[in-house]
C-alpha positions as CSV (number, residue, x, y, z in Angstrom):
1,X,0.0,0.0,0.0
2,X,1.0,3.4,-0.9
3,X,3.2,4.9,2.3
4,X,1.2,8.5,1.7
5,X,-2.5,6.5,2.0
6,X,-1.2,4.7,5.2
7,X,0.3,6.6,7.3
8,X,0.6,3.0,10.0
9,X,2.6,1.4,7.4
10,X,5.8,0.9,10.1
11,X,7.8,-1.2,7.9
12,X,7.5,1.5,5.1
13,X,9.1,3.9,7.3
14,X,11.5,1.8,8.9
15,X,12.7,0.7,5.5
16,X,12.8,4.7,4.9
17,X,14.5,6.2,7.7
18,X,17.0,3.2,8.5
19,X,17.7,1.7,5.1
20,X,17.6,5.4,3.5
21,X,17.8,8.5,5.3
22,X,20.0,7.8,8.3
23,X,22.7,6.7,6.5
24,X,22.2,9.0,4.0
25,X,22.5,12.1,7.4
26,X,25.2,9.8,8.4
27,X,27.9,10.2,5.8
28,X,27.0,13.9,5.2
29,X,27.6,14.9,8.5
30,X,31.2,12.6,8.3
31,X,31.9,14.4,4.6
32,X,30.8,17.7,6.5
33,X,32.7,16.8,9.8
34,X,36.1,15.6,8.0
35,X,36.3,19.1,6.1
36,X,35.9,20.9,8.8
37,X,38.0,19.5,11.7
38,X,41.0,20.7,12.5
39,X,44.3,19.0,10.4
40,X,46.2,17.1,13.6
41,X,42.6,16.1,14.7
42,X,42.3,13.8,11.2
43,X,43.0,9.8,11.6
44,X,46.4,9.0,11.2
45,X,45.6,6.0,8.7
46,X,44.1,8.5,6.2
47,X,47.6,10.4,6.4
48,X,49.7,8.2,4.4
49,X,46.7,8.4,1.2
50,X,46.9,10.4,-1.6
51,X,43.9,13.7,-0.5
52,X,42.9,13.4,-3.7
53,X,42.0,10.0,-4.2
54,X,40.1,10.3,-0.4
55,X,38.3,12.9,-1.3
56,X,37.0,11.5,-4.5
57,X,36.2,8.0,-2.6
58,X,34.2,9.9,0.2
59,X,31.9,11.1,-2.5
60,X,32.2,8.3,-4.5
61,X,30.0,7.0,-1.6
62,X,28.1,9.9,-0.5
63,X,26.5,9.7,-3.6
64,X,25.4,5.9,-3.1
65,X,23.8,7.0,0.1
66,X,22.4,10.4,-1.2
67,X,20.4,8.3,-4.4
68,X,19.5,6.0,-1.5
69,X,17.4,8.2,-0.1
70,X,16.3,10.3,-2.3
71,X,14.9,7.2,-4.3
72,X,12.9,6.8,-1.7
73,X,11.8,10.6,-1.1
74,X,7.9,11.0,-0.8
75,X,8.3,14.0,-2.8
76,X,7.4,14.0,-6.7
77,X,10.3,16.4,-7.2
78,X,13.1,14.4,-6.2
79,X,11.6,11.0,-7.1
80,X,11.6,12.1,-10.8
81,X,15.2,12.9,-11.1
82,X,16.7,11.1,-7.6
83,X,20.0,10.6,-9.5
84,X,20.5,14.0,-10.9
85,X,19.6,15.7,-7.2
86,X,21.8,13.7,-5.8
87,X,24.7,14.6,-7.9
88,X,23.4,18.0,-7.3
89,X,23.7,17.6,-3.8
90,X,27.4,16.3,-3.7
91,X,28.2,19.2,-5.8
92,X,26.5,21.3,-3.2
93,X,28.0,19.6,-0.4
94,X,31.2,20.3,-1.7
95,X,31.2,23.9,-2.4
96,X,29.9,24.2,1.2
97,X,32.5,22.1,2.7
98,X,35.4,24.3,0.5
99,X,33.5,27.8,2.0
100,X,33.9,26.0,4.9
101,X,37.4,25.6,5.4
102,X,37.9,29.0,4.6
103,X,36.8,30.2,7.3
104,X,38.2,27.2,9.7
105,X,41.2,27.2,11.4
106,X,44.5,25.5,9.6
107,X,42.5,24.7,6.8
108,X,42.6,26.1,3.8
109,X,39.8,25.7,0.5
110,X,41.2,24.1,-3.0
111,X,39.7,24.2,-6.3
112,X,41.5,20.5,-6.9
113,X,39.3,19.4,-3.5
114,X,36.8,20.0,-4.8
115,X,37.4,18.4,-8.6
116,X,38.1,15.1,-6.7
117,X,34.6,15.5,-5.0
118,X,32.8,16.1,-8.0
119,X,35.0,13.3,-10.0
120,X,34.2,10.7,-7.5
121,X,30.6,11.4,-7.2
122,X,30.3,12.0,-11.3
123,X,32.1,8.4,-11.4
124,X,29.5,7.1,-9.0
125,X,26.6,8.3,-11.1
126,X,27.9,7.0,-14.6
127,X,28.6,3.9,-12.7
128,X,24.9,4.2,-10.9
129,X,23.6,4.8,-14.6
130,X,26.0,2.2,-16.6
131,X,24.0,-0.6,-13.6
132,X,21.2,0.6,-14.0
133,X,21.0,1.0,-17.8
134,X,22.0,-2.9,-18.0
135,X,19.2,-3.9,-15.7
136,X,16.7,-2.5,-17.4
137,X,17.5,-3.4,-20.6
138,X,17.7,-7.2,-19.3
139,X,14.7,-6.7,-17.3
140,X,12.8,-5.8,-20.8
141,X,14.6,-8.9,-22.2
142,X,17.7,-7.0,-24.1
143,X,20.9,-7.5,-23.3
């Protein structure tokens, strides 16, 4: 039954909230939180990998999380074009998170930052595209 005609439909919003939009708060505030601490407070194991390639992994994933929920958005808005808003909101996420360090102590923005962010999430959606595109074509009895 439709979640918006049922509003007692528990496992609808369980599957929702735990499967989609907690994870999906989860790794923003961790994207959010990693730009913005201070540079000695970051884990030593993440000191010895290339920025670059850690930056482009976090939203590599934070755009698996992001269509996550917003596939399962009770809004018609986001539903329509999930994959494109959450693009959207990696780029967002990562000109916030540049502004951010700005303005933070021993941190200091890059324009090359923020390419790897937007690399790893564009890979992400050509990759989210590429899967999907296959499974619907051999769901329709294509490929």
């Amino acid at each position: 039954m439709n979640n918006l005609r049922n509003p007692f439909d528990l496992f609808g919003l369980w599957r929702r909230w735990v499967l989609g939009w907690i994870p999906f708060y989860a790794a923003s505030y961790m994207v959010i939180a990693g730009a913005i601490a201070p540079a000695d407070e970051i884990p030593s194991a993440l000191a010895g990998l290339n920025d670059k390639a850690v930056h482009a992994a976090q939203y590599f994933l934070l755009f698996f999380f992001t269509v996550n929920a917003f596939a399962q958005a009770k809004t018609a808005w986001i539903q329509r074009r999930f994959r494109l808003h959450a693009w959207m909101y990696c780029l967002m996420v990562g000109v916030v998170t540049e502004l951010l360090q700005a303005v933070t102590p021993d941190r200091t923005p890059d324009l090359r930052d923020w390419a790897a962010d937007m690399f790893g999430s564009s890979v992400a959606l050509g990759l989210f595209w590429l899967v999907y595109y296959h499974w619907r074509q051999s769901d329709q009895g294509g490929v």
